[in-house]
C-alpha positions in Angstrom: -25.0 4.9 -19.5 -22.3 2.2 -20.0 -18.8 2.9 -20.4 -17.9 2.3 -24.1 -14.7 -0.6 -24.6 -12.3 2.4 -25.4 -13.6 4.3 -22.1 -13.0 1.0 -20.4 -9.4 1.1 -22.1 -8.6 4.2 -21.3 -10.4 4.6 -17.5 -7.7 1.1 -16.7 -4.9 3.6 -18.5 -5.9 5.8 -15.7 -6.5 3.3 -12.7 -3.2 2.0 -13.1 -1.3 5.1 -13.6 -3.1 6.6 -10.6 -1.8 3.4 -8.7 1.3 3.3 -10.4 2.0 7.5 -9.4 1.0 6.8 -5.9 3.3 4.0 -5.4 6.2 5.8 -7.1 5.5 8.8 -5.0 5.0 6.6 -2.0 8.4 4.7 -3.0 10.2 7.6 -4.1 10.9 9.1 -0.7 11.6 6.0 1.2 15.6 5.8 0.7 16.1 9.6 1.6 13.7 9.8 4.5 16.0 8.5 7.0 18.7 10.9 6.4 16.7 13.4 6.1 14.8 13.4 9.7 18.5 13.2 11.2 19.2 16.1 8.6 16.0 18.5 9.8 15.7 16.8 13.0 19.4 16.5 14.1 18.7 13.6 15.3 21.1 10.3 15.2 19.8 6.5 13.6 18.0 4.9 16.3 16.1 8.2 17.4 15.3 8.7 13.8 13.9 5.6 13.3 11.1 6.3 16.1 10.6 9.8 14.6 10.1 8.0 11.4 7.8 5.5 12.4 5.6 8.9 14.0 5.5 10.2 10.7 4.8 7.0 8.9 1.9 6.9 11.7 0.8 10.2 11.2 0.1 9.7 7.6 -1.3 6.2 7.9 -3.8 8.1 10.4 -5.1 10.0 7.6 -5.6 7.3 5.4 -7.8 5.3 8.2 -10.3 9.1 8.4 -10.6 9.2 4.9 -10.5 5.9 2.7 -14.0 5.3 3.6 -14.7 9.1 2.8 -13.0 9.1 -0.4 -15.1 5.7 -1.2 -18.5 6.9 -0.6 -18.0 10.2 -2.3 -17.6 8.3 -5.5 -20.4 6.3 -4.4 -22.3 9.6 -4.4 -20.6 11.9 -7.2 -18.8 9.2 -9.5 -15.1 8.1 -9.6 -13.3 11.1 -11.7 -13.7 14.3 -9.5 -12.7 12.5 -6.8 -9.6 10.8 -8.9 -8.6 14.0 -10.1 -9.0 16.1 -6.7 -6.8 13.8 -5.1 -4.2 13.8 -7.3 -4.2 17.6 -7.6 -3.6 17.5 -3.8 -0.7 15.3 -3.7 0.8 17.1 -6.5 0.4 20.1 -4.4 1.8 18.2 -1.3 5.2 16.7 -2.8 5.6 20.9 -3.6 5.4 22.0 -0.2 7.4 18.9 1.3 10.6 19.7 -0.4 10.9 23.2 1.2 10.1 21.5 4.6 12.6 23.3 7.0 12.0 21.5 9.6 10.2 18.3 11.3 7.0 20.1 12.1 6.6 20.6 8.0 6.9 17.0 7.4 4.3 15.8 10.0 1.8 18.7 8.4 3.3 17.1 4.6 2.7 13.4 5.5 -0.6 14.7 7.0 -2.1 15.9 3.5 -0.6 13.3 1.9 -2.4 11.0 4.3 -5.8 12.7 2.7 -5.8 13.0 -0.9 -3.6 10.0 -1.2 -6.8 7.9 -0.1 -7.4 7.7 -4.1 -6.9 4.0 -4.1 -10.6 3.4 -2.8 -12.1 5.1 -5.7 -9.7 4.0 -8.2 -10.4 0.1 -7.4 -13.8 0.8 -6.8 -13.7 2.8 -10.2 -12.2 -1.0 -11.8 -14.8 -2.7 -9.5 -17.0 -0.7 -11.7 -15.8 -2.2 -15.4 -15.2 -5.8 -14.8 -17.0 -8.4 -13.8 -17.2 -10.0 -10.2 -15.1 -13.1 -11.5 -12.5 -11.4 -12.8 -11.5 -9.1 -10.3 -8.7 -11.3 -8.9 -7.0 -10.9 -11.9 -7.9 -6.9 -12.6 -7.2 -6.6 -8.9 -3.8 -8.1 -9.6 -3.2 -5.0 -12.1 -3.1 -2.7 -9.1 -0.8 -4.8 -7.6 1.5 -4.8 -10.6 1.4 -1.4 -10.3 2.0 -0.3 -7.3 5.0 -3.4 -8.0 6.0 -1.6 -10.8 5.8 1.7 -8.8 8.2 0.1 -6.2 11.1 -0.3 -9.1 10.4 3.3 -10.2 10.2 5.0 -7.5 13.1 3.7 -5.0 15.5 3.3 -8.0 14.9 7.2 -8.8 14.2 7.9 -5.3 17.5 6.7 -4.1 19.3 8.2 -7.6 17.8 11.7 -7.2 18.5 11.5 -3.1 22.6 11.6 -4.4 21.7 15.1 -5.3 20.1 15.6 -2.5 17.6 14.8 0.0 14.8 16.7 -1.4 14.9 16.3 -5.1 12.4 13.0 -5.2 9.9 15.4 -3.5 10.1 17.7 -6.6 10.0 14.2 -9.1 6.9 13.1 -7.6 5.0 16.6 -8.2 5.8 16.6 -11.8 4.2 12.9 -11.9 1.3 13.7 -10.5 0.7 16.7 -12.5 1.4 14.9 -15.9 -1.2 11.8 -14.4 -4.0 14.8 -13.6 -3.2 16.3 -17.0 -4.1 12.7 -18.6 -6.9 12.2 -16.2 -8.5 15.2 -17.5 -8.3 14.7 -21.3 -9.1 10.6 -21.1 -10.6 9.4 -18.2 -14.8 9.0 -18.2 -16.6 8.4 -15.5 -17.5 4.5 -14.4 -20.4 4.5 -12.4 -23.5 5.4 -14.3 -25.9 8.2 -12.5 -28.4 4.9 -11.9 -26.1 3.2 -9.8 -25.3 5.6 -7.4 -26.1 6.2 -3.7 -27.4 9.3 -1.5 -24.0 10.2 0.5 -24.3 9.1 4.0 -22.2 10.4 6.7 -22.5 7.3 9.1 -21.4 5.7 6.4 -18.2 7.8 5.3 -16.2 7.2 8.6 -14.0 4.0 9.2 -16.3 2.9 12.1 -19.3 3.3 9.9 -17.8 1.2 7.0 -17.4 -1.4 10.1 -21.3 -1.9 10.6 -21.8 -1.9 7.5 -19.3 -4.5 6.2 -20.3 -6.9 9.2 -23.8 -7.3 7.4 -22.3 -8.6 4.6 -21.3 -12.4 5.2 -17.7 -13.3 5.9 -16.2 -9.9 5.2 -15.3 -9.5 9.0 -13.7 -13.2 9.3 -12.0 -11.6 6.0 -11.2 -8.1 7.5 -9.0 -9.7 10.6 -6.9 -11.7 8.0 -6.1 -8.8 6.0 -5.5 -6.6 9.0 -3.2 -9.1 10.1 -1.2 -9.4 7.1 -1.6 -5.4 6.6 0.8 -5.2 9.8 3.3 -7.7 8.7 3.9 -6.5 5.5 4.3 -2.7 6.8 7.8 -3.7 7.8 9.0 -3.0 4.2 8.0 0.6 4.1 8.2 1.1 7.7 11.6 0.0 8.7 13.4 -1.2 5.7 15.6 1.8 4.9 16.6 2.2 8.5 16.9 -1.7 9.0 19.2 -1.5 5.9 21.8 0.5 7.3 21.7 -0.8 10.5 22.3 -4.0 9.5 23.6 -3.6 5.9 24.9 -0.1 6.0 24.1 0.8 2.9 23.8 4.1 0.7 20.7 5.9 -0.3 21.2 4.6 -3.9 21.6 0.9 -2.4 18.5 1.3 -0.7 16.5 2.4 -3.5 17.8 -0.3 -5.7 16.6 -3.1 -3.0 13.7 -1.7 -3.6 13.7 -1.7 -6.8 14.2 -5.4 -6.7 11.9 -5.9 -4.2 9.2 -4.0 -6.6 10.5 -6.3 -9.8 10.5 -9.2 -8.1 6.6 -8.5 -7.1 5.7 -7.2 -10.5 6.8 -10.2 -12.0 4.4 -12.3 -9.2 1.5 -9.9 -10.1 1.8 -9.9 -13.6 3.1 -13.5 -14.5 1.7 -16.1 -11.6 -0.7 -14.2 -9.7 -3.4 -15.5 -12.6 -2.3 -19.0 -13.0 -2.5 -19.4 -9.5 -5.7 -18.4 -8.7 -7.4 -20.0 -12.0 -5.8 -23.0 -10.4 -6.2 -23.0 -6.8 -8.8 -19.8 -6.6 -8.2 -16.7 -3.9 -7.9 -18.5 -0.4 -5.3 -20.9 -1.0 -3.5 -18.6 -3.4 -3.4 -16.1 -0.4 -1.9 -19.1 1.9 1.1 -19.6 -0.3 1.8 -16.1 0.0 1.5 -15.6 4.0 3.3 -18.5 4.2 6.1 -17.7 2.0 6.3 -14.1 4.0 6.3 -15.6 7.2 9.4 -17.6 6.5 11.1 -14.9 4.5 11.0 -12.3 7.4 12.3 -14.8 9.9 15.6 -15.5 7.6 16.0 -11.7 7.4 16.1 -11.6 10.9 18.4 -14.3 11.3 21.1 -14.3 8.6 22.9 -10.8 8.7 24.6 -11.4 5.1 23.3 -8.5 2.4 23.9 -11.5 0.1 21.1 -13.1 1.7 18.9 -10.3 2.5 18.8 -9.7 -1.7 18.0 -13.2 -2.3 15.0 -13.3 0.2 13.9 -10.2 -1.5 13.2 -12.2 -4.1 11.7 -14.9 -2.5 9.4 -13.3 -0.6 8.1 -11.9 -3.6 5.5 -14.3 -3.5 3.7 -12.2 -0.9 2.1 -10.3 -3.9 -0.3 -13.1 -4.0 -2.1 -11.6 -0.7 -3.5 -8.4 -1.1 -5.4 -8.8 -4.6 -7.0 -12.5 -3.7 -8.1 -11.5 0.0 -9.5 -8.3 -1.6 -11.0 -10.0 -4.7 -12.5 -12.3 -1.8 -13.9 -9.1 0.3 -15.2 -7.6 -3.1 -17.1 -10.5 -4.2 -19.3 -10.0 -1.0 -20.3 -6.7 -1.8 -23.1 -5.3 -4.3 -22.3 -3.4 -7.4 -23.7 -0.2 -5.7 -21.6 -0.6 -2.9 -17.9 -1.3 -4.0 -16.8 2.1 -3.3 -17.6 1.8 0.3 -16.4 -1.9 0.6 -12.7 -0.5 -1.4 -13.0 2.4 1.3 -13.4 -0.5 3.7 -10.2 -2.1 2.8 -8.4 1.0 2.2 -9.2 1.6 6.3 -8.1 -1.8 7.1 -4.9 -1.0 5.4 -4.4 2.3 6.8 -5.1 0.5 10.0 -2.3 -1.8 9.4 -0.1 1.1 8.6 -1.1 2.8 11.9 0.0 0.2 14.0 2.7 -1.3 11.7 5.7 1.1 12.8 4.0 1.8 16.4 5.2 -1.4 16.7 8.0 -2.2 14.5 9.8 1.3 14.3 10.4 1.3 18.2 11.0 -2.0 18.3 14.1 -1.4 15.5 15.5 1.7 17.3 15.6 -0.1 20.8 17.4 -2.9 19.2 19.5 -0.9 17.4 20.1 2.3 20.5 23.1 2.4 23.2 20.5 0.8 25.4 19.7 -2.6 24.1 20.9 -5.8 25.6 21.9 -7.0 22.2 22.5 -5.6 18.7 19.4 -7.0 16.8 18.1 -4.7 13.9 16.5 -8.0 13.0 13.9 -7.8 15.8 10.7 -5.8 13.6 11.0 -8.7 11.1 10.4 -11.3 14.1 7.4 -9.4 15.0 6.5 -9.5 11.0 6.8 -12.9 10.9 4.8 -13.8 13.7 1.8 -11.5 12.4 1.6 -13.0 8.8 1.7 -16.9 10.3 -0.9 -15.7 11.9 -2.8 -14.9 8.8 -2.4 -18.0 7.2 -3.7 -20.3 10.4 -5.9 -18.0 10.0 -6.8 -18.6 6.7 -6.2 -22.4 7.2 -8.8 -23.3 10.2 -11.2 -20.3 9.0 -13.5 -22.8 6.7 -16.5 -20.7 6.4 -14.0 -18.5 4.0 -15.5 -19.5 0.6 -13.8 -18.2 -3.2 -17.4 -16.7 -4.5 -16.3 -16.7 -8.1 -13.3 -18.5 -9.9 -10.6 -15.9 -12.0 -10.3 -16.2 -15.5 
């Protein structure tokens, strides 16, 4: 049975808000986290940095397992159970990371939070599901705006709250997610009709069986490497900004979270303003160039110029990287059938996760060495180097890749 235009209203209420509480959630811990791993951990900036990337690994980790689970269970089962399981569990989560006594707890916290915040397979697949191929660029640029939108919230309140004290966001973001389930529950119908579901496959449900499948479908792997790519530059936002910030800035929980904030309205405006003129007029690959491109440069001036004056302005500047994700996942969607978008969004989601694996392996340690008693120079700048160098790579990438075709043009 088709979802009705007001289940279609209110199922994209829901997408977004899911979107929207996972960013704010994700965002809303950022500015304290720092100063609270030297808090439980007694540890001083540059060894908290490294312990901070670990963590930021060990819930990226989770993500890679289970994206492609959480995918191919709404394949099998429909979109809303496992929407509204997942947001139950993070709810739960936030709880139990507040009272975290010590850094053990916040492994295990990031851990869970790793698995039930794999939600954003089934919610894009679950707006895969109500809009047509050519206009998911545009839909796809919702969850962008989102998650933008979630990035003013959550590190303006984040950094606000962390004044008070260095566990209150954890509390803020349980409340959210239990008023988002309570919505869920009363509004949201399920998107994929009984008919267009799939038997659950287990060699399917695991990120390296989402591989062999995606590499049937043509120029999703050329695809997955330029995402992956970009994936790892743009981890050094939530992997090393707040400890870049005060090593090179040294600012205050409260300025950290308002950066943030910036950064998040600056992208919001890209996602919900340009993102659609741009792609009507230049369609998803070349609208993805502009915005390596623009990331590229942007992370080599923060490297370089140690002003904060200029490390606000490039925030806004390098907003233009919202162009990315949406148009090369719009490009990866269009390759997949209508029966199999929850397993090609749990595809992506792994790619991300992968990104966010080896994002602060490689970034965080790089930060604290520059930034420890040991380094031959004082250079918090050097992750955003390594950042820059990753997304030029995705757009040659994308530039001498000319098999990459835009499938359908967004309206």
């Amino acid at each position: 049975m088709a979802v009705s235009e007001r289940g279609r209203g209110n199922a994209t209420i829901f997408i977004v808000a899911t979107i929207l509480i996972d960013a704010i959630g994700f965002g809303i811990i950022i500015p304290v986290l720092p100063r609270l791993v030297m808090e439980v951990g007694r540890l001083d900036l540059a060894e908290a940095t490294r312990m901070g990337g670990w963590i930021a690994t060990a819930y990226a980790l989770m993500q890679f397992l289970c994206g492609p689970l959480a995918g191919n269970l709404g394949d099998r089962f429909g979109r809303r159970p496992v929407l509204l399981l997942a947001l139950a569990g993070l709810g739960i989560d936030y709880v139990l990371m507040g009272f975290a006594p010590t850094l053990a707890w916040l492994f295990a916290g990031r851990l869970i939070a790793g698995v039930f915040g794999a939600s954003f397979s089934p919610a894009t697949a679950a707006l895969a599901d109500i809009t047509a191929p050519e206009d998911r660029a545009k839909r796809f640029g919702l969850v962008g705006a989102a998650f933008g939108l979630g990035f003013i919230i959550g590190p303006a309140v984040g950094g606000l709250l962390g004044e008070f004290g260095h566990r209150v966001p954890f509390y803020a973001a349980a409340i959210l997610c239990a008023i988002n389930l309570l919505f869920g529950l009363l509004f949201f119908p399920e998107t994929l009709p009984p008919e267009r579901r799939r038997p659950f496959s287990l060699s399917r449900a695991n990120p390296i069986g989402a591989l062999l499948s995606a590499r049937k479908l043509k120029g999703v792997l050329g695809l997955a490497g330029i995402l992956l790519l970009w994936n790892i530059a743009s981890m050094v936002y939530p992997a090393t900004w707040a400890f870049f910030s005060i090593a090179q800035y040294g600012w205050s929980n409260q300025m950290i979270g308002l950066s943030l904030a910036l950064a998040g309205g600056s992208m919001l405006v890209v996602q919900g303003a340009v993102l659609g003129r741009v792609v009507r007029k230049l369609r998803e690959r070349r609208t993805a160039m502009i915005g390596t491109a623009v990331a590229a440069a942007g992370y080599l001036g923060y490297a370089l110029v140690p002003h904060a004056w200029f490390g606000l302005t490039m925030i806004v500047v390098t907003a233009l990287q919202a162009l990315i994700q949406p148009s090369l996942t719009a490009l990866m969607s269009q390759r997949a059938p209508a029966d199999a978008q929850g397993e090609m969004q749990g595809f992506i989601g792994s790619l991300n996760a992968i990104g966010a694996i080896a994002g602060p392996l490689l970034l965080n340690p790089t930060l604290s060495y520059f930034t420890g008693p040991n380094a031959p120079v004082h250079f918090p700048g050097a992750a955003f180097v390594i950042a820059s160098a990753f997304a030029f790579a995705a757009f040659l990438s994308l530039a001498l890749t000319r098999r990459i075709r835009d499938v359908g043009a967004a309206a």
